[in-house]
C-alpha positions in Angstrom: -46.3 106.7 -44.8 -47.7 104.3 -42.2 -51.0 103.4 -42.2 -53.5 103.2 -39.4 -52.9 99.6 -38.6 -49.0 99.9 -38.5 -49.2 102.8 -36.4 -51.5 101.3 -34.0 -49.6 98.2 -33.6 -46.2 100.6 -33.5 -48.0 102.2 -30.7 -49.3 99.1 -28.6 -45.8 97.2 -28.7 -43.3 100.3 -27.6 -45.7 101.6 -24.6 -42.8 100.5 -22.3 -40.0 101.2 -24.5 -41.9 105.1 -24.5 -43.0 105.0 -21.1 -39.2 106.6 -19.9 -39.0 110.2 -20.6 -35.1 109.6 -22.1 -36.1 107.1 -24.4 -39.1 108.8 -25.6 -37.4 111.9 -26.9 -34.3 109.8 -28.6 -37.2 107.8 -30.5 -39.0 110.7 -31.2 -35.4 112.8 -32.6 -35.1 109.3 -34.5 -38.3 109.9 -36.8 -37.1 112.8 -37.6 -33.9 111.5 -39.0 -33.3 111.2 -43.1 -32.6 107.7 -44.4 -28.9 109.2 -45.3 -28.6 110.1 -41.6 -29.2 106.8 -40.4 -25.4 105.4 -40.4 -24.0 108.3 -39.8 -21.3 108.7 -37.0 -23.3 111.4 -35.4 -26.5 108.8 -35.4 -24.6 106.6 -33.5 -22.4 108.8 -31.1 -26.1 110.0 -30.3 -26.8 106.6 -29.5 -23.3 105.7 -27.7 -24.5 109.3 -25.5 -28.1 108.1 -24.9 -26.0 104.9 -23.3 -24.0 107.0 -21.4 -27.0 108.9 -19.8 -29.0 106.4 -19.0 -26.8 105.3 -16.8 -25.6 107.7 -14.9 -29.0 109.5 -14.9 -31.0 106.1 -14.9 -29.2 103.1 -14.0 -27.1 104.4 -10.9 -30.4 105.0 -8.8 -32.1 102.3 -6.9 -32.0 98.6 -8.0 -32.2 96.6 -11.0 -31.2 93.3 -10.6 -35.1 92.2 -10.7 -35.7 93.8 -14.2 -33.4 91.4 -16.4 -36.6 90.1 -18.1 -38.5 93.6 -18.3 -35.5 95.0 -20.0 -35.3 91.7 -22.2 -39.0 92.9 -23.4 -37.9 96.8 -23.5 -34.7 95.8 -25.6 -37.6 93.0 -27.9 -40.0 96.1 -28.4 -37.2 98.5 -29.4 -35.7 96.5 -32.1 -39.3 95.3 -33.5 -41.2 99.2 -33.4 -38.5 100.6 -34.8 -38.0 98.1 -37.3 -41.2 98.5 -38.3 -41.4 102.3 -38.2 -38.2 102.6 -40.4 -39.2 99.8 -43.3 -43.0 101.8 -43.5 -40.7 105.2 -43.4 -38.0 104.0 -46.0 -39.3 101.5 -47.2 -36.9 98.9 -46.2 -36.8 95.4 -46.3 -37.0 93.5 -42.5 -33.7 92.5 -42.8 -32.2 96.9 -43.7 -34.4 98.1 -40.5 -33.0 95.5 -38.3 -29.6 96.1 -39.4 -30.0 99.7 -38.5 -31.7 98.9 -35.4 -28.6 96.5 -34.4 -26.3 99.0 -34.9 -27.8 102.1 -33.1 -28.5 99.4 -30.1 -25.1 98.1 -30.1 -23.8 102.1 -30.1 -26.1 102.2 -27.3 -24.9 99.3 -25.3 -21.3 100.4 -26.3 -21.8 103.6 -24.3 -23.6 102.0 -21.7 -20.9 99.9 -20.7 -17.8 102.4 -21.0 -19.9 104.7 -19.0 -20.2 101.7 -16.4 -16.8 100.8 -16.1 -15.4 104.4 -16.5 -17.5 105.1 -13.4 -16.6 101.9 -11.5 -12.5 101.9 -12.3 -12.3 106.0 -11.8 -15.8 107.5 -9.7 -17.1 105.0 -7.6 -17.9 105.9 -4.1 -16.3 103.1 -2.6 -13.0 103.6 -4.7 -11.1 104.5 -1.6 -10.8 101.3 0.0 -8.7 98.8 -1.3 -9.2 95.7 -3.2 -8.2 93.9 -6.4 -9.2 96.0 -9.2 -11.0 93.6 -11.4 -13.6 94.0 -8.2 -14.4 97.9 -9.2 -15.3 97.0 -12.4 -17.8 93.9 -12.3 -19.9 91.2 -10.0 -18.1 88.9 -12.1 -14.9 89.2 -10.5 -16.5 87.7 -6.9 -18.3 85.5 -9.1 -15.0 83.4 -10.6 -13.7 83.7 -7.3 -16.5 81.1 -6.2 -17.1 79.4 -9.5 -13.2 78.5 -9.4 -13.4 76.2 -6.5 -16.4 77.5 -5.0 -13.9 78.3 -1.8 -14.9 81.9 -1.6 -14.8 82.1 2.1 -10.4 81.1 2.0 -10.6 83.6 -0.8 -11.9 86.5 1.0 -9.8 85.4 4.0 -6.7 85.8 1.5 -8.2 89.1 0.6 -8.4 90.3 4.2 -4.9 89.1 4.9 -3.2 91.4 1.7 -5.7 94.6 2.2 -6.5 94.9 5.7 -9.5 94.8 7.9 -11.5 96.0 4.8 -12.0 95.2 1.2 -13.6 96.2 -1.8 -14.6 92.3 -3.0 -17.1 93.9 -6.0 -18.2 96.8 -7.6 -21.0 97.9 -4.2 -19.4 95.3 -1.7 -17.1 95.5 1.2 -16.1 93.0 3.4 -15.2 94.4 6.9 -13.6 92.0 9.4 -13.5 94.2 12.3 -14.9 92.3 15.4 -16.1 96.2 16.3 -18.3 96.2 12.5 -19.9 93.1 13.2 -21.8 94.6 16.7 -22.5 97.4 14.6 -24.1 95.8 11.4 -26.3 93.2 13.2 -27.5 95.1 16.0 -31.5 95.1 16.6 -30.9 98.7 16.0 -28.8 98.6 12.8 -30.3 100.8 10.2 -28.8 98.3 8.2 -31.2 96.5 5.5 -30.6 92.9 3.6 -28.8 93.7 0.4 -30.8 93.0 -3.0 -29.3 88.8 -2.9 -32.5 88.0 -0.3 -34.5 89.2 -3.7 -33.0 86.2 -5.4 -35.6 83.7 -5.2 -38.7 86.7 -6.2 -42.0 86.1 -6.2 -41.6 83.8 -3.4 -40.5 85.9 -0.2 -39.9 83.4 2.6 -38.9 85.1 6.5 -35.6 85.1 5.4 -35.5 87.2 2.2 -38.2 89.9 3.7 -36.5 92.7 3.1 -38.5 95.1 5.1 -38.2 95.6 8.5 -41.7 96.2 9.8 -43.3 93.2 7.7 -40.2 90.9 8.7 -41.4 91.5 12.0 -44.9 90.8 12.2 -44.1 87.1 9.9 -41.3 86.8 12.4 -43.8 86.2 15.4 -45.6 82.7 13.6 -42.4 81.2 13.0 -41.5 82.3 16.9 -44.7 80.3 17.8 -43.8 77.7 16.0 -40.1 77.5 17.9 -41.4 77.8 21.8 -40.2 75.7 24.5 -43.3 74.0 24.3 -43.6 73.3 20.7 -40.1 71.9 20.7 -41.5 69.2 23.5 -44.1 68.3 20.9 -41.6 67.6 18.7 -39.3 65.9 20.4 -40.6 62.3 19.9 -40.6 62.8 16.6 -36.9 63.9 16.4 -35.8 60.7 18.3 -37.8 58.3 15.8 -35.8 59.7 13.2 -32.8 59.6 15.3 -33.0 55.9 16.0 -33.5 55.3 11.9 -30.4 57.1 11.9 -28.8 54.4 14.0 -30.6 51.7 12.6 -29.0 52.4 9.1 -25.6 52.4 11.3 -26.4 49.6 12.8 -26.9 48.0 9.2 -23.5 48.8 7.8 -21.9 46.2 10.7 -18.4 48.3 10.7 -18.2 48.9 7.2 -18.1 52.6 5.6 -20.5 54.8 6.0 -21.3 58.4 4.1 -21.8 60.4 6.9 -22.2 63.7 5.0 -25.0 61.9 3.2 -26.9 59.9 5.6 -26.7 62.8 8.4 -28.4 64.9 5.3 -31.0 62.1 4.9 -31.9 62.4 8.8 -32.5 65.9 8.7 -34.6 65.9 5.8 -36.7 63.5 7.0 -37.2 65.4 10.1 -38.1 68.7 8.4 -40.3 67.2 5.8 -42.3 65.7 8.8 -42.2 69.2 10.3 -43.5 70.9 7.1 -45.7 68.7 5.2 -46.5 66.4 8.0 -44.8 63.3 6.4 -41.2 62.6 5.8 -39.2 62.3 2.5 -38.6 58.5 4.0 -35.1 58.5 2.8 -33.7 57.0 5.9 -35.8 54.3 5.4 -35.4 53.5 1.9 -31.7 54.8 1.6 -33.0 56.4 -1.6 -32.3 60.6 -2.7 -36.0 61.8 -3.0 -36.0 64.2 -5.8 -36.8 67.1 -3.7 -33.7 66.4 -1.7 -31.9 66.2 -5.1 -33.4 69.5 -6.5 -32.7 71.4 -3.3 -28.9 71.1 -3.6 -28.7 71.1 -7.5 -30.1 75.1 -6.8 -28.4 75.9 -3.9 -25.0 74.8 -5.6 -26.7 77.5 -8.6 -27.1 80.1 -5.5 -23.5 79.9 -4.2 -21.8 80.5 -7.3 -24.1 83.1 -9.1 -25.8 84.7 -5.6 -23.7 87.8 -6.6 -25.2 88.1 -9.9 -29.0 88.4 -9.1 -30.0 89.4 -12.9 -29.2 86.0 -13.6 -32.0 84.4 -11.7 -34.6 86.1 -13.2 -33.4 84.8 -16.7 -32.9 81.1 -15.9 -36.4 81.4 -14.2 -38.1 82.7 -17.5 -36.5 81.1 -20.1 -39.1 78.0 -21.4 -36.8 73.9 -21.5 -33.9 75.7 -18.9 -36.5 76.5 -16.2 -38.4 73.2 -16.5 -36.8 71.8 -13.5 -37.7 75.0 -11.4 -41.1 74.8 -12.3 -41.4 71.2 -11.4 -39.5 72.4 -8.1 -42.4 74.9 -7.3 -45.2 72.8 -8.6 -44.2 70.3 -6.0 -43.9 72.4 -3.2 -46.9 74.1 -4.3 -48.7 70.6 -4.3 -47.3 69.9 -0.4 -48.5 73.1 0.6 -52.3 72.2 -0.9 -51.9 68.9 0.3 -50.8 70.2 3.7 -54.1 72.7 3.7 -56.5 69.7 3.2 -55.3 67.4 5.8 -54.5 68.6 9.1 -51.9 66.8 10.6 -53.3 65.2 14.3 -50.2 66.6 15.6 -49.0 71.0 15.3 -45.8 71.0 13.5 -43.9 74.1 12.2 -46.6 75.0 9.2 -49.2 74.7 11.9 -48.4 78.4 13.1 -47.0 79.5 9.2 -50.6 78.4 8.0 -52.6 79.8 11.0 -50.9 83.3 9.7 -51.4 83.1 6.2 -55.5 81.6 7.0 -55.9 84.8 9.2 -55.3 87.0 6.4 -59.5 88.2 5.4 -58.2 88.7 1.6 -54.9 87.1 0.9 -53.2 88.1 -2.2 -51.4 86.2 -4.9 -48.4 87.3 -3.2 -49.5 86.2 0.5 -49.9 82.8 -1.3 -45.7 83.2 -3.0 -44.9 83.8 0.6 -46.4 80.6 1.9 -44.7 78.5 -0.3 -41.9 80.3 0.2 -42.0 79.8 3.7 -42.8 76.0 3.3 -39.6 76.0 1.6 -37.6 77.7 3.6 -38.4 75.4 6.7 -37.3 72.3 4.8 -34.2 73.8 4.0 -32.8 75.9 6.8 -33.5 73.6 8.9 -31.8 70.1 7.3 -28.3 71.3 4.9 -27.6 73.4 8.2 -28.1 71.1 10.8 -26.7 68.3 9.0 -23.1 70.6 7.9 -22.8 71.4 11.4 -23.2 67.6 13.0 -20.8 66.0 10.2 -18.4 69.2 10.9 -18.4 68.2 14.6 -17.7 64.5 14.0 -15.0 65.2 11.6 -13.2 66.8 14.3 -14.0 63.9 16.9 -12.3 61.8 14.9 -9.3 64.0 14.5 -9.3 64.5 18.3 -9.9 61.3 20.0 -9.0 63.4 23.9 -12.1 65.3 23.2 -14.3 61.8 21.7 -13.4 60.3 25.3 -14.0 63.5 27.0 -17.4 63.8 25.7 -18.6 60.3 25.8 -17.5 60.2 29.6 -19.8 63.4 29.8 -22.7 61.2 28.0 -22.2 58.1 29.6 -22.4 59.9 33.1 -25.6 61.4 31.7 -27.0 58.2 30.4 -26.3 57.2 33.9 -28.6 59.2 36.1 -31.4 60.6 33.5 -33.7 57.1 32.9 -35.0 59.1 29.6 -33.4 62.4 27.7 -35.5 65.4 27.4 -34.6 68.6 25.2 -34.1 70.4 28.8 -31.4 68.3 30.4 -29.8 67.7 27.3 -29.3 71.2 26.7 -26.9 71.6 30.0 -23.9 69.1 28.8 -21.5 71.7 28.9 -18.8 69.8 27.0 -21.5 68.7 24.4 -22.4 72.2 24.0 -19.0 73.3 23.6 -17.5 70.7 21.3 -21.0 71.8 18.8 -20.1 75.7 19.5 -16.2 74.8 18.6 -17.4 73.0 15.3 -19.6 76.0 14.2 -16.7 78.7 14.6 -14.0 76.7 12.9 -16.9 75.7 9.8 -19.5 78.7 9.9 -22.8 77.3 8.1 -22.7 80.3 6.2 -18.8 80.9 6.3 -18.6 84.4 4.1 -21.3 86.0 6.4 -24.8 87.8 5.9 -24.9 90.5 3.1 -26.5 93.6 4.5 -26.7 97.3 3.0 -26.1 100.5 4.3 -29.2 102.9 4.6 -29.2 105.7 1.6 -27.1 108.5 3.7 -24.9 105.7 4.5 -22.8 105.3 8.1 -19.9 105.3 10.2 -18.4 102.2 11.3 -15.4 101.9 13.4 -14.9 105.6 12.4 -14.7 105.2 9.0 -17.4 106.7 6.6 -19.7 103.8 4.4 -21.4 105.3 1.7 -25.2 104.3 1.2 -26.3 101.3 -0.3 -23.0 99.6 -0.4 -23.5 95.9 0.4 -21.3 95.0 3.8 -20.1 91.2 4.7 -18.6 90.3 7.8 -17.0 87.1 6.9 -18.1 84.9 9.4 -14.8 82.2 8.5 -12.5 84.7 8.8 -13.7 86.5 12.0 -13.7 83.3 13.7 -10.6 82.6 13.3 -9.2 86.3 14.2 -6.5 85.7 17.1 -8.3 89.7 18.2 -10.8 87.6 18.8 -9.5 83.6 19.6 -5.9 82.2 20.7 -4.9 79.4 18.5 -8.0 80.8 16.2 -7.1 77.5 13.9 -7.6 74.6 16.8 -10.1 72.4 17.3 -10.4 73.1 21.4 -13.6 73.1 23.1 -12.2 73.9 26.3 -12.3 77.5 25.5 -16.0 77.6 25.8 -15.7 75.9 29.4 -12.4 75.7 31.5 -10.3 77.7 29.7 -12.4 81.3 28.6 -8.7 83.1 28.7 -8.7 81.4 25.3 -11.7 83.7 24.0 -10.7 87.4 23.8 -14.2 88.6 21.7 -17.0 86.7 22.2 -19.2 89.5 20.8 -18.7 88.1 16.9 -19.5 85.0 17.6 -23.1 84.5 16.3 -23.0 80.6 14.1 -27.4 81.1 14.3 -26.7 85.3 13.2 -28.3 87.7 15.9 -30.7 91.1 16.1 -33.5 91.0 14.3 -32.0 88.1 12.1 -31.4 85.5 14.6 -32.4 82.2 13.4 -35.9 81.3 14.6 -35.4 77.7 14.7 -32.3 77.5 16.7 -33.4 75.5 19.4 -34.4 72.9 17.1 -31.3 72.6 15.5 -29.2 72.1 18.5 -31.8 69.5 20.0 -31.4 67.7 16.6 -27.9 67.6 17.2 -27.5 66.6 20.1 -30.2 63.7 20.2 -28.1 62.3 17.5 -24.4 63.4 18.7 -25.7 61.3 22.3 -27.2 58.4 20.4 -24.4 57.4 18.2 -21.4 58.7 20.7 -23.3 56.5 24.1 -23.2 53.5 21.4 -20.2 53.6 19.1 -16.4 54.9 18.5 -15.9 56.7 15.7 -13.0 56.7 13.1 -12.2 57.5 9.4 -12.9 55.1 7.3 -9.9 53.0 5.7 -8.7 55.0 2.3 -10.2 58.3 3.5 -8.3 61.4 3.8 -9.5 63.7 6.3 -7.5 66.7 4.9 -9.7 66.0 1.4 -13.2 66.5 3.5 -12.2 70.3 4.7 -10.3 71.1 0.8 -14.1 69.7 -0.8 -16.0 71.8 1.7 -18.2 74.5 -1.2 -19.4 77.9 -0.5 -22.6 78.1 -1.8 -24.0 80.1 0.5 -24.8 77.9 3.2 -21.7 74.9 3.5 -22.2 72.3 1.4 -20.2 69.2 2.3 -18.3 66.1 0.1 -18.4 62.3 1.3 -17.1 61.3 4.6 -16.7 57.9 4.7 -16.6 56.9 8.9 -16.6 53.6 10.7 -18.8 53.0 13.5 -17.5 50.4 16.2 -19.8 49.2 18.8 -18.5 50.2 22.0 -16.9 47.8 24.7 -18.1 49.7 27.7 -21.1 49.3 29.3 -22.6 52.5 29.7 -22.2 52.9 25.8 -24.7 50.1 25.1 -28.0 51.2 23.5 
């Protein structure tokens, strides 16, 4: 018999294991066993059945990818109460009760998993579209596909080319490459939510990863504040300080190789940190990775090849010596944010109308707190790996094209030539300069495989074809763009399609590089005036060419899908130019 104490303790430690009305009866049924019945085939082919039902009675409604840990501690409490209740009951030694313990748990998991992939190879609900069958069964298949050579936007391109317009790419995702789908996923008026991968980076919700629609909105209209026409003038000087480091360091190198990819990262880094913490990461001065810089793409490079499984994050994040170098991550953001509370910059930047929000809330929760350091985050990177992938993309293919280098530098010299100083207004109308940046960002998407929505619980038609609810959709963004439905020679590098020559556009409508509807990119406008400040400054003073040795067929093969594009080394040289408008 147990005595008071074990049973007390039995009862504290299995409250959660006991708390689902499933479990409860099969641990219950278990104390009624006989130590002869404990090994028995039907002991565990009850197990094996509890498996199968708590999946497709448990497991198959709403999401789980958030309780990896909780089920961790469900799975911890299971095999200690029970071990304890059967070595009082038995009296067996720790070692005979876990044994048993293992065994029923493993018949469990054993019928768990069948069930699963019974379900997902036989009776899924998205079984009728086509796709590799390895992607019924498990996230994992998507997942090699990006681990392998993190390429999974030419993979799902492949995939498109073999199935058709759409693909089963996982057990709930489709990708549907219909230029139709897209207007109908990302309208304002989509009923259309982001799919569980915005919950990734839980507790800390930034803009991006709200989920829900209402409260997306009302954080939306800070970070709109922070993005006006007139903010953006307040900013601008600061832009072109960092701009002219930029050429400094150019400037430096004498002719020699330069790392483009690198130092173009370094630029807007600097810029953002200045525009979230009020003081830059000063790594265009000192030519030195700041470990914040560092940390940022070790986890994004973690993002793109596991974003597909979510459970995963929650694990790494809880486990004590693997998630030390998360927690520093958050401790030091945490510590700009504080820092950033104390001392008000003399000048608004972006966290200026974030913090104004978060200060106007009368009781702000532990939560509202996650959400401004998320947000803090967020500004850092959205607005620097993007910005910076889509200027090196866009001077990769200058340098393949020198027609369209001397076309636009004749546009910038003639602008250089009646403007005495550039502003963010008159900059934005060189047409050429526009369209050589919006040529770039459709031939190398900053998010190439697209944004991963959900279908609403009733599900959806689209393009006349039924989606069941809560299947995750992708419109890959790499291979829409280059859809001749959509573009003529879908695979060339011509900016005259976005100016003299539209007949060379058939479908503008999917062609959204900063996303659109409720989603669009807030800080949009910044991007593009950090662009083109720089594109102006280094095209009015230098030609451009690949650096001796350097392969420009290696930069596009090294180009990684993690999420957002991350790019190799590209090595360039930088000759002063001859002319004289293109003096500095």
């Amino acid at each position: 018999m147990l005595d008071t104490r074990s049973w007390q303790c039995l009862r504290n430690g299995s409250g959660f294991l006991l708390s689902h009305p499933a479990l409860r009866s099969t641990f219950t049924a278990s104390m009624l066993l006989t130590e002869a019945h404990l090994e028995t085939p039907q002991a565990f082919g009850a197990a094996f059945l509890l498996g199968v039902l708590v999946h497709v009675f448990v497991l198959r409604k709403g999401e789980w990818d958030l309780w990896t840990v909780k089920l961790i501690k469900a799975w911890a409490t299971y095999e200690v109460t029970v071990s304890l209740f059967l070595a009082q009951l038995y009296s067996f030694s720790v070692w005979q009760a876990l044994s048993v313990t293992n065994k029923w748990f493993a018949s469990f998991a054993t019928g768990l998993s069948i069930s699963i992939l019974v379900y997902r190879a036989f009776f899924h609900r998205l079984n009728r579209f086509p796709g590799p069958f390895l992607a019924r069964l498990s996230a994992f298949y998507p997942t090699y596909l990006v681990v392998d050579e993190e390429h999974m936007y030419l993979e799902v391109q492949k995939l498109h080319e073999k199935y058709g317009d759409i693909v089963r790419i996982g057990p709930t995702e489709i990708s549907i490459a219909t230029p139709s789908s897209f207007r109908v996923i990302h309208a304002t008026a989509s009923p259309v939510t982001k799919s569980p991968f915005y919950g990734i980076s839980h507790p800390w919700t930034n803009l991006l990863a709200e989920r829900r629609k209402r409260q997306h909105a009302n954080r939306r209209k800070a970070w709109d504040r922070a993005f006006t026409t007139k903010a953006l003038k307040d900013y601008e000087h600061r832009v072109l300080k960092y701009t002219k480091l930029l050429t400094d360091r150019i400037d430096d190198m004498k002719g020699k190789p330069f790392n483009v990819s690198l130092w173009v990262n370094f630029y807007t880094f600097d810029i953002m940190g200045d525009l979230a913490f009020g003081k830059s990461f000063n790594m265009l001065e000192n030519g030195v990775e700041h470990k914040f810089f560092t940390e940022s793409h070790k986890s994004q490079g973690l993002l793109g090849a596991f974003r597909r499984l979510i459970w995963f994050f929650p694990l790494v994040t809880a486990i004590p010596i693997i998630n030390s170098s998360y927690l520093s991550f958050q401790a030091f953001i945490r510590n700009q944010v504080e820092t950033r509370r104390k001392d008000t910059p003399e000048e608004p930047d972006v966290f200026t109308c974030i913090l104004e929000d978060y200060d106007a809330i009368e009781k702000p929760t532990e939560q509202d707190y996650n959400n401004l350091c998320g947000d803090a985050h967020l500004i850092v990177i959205a607005g620097s790996d993007t910005t910076s992938s889509s200027t090196t993309c866009l001077l990769h293919n200058l340098a393949l094209h020198p027609d369209v280098l001397a076309r636009l530098q004749a546009e910038i010299d003639d602008y250089k030539n009646t403007h005495e100083e550039s502003d963010l207004i008159s900059l934005g109308k060189l047409q050429y300069l526009q369209a050589c940046i919006d040529e770039s960002l459709r031939l190398y998407p900053v998010v190439p495989s697209g944004l991963p929505r959900m279908t609403p619980p009733e599900g959806m038609e689209i393009d006349g074809v039924y989606i069941p609810g809560d299947t995750i959709l992708h419109n890959p963004s790499y291979t829409m763009y280059r859809d001749e439905r959509c573009f003529e020679k879908p695979n060339e590098f011509i900016p005259e399609r976005w100016t003299t020559k539209p007949e060379l556009i058939k479908d503008a409508s999917v062609y959204a590089p900063f996303s659109t509807g409720r989603g669009v990119c807030a800080g949009k406008q910044l991007g593009l005036m950090e662009m083109r400040y720089v594109l102006m400054d280094i095209l009015s003073r230098y030609d451009i060419a690949f650096a001796p040795g350097t392969n420009p067929q290696a930069f596009i093969d090294g180009l990684r899908d993690c999420y957002t594009l991350e790019l190799p080394r590209l090595d360039m040289v930088f000759t002063p130019r001859a002319s004289e408008n293109g003096k500095a």
